[in-house]
C-alpha positions as CSV (number, residue, x, y, z in Angstrom):
1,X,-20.6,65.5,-27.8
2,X,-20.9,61.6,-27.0
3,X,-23.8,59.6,-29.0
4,X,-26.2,57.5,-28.2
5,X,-25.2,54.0,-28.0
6,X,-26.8,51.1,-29.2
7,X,-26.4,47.1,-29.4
8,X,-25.5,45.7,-32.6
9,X,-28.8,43.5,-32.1
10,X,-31.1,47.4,-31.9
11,X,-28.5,48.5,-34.6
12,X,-29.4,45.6,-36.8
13,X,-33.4,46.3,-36.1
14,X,-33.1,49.9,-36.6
15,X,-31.8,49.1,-39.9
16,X,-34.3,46.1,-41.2
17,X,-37.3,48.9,-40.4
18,X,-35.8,51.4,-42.5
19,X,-35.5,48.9,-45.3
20,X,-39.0,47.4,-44.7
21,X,-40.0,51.1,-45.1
22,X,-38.6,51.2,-48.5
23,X,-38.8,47.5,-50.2
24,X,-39.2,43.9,-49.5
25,X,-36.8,42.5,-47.0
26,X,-34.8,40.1,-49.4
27,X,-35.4,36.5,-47.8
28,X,-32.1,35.7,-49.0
29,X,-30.4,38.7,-47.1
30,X,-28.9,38.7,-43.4
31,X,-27.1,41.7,-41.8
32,X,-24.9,41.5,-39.0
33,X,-23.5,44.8,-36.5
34,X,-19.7,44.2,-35.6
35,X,-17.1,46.4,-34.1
36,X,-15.2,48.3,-36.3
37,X,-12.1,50.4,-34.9
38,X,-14.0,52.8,-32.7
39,X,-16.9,52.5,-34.7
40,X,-18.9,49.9,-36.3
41,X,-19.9,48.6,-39.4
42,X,-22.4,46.3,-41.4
43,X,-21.8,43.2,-43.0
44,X,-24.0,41.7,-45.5
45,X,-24.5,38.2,-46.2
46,X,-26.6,36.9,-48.8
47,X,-26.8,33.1,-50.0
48,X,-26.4,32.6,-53.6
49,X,-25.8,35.1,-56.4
50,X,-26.3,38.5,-56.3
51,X,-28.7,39.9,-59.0
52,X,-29.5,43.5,-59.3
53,X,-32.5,44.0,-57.1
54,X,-30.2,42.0,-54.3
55,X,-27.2,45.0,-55.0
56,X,-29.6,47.9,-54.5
57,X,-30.8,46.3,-51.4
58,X,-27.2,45.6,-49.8
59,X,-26.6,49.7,-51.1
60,X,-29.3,50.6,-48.8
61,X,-28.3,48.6,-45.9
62,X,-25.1,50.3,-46.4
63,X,-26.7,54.0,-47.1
64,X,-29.0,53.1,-43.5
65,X,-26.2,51.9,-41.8
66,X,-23.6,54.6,-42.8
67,X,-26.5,57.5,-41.3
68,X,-26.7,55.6,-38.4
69,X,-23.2,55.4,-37.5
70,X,-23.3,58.9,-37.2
71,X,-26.5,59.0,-35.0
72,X,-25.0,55.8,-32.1
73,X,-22.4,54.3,-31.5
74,X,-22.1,50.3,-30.2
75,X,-22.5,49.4,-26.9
């Protein structure tokens, strides 16, 4: 059965709700929604280094986005 599909910039949103849900949006913190094979994936980019509350916020973005790639697929 075919998913819903989604643009990377609803994928993106979808994702930075969920993490609002849970913690602070790290001001620091940007997330982008490529293409990946026939799937797609999240990339993270954060300026400066990364301290430990900054890794458990990049996990989540991955935990969020790795559920999600199972509900949509990119338009």
């Amino acid at each position: 059965m075919k998913k819903p599909s989604k643009t990377a910039a609803e994928l993106e949103a979808s994702i930075k709700v969920e993490m609002e849900d849970i913690c602070d949006w790290p001001t620091d913190m940007a997330i982008s929604v490529q293409p990946d094979g026939d799937t797609w994936k999240v990339a993270v980019m954060q300026e400066g280094s990364v301290d430990d509350g900054n890794r458990r916020a990049r996990e989540m973005v991955e935990q969020i986005a790795a559920r999600l790639r199972t509900e949509y697929d990119l338009k």
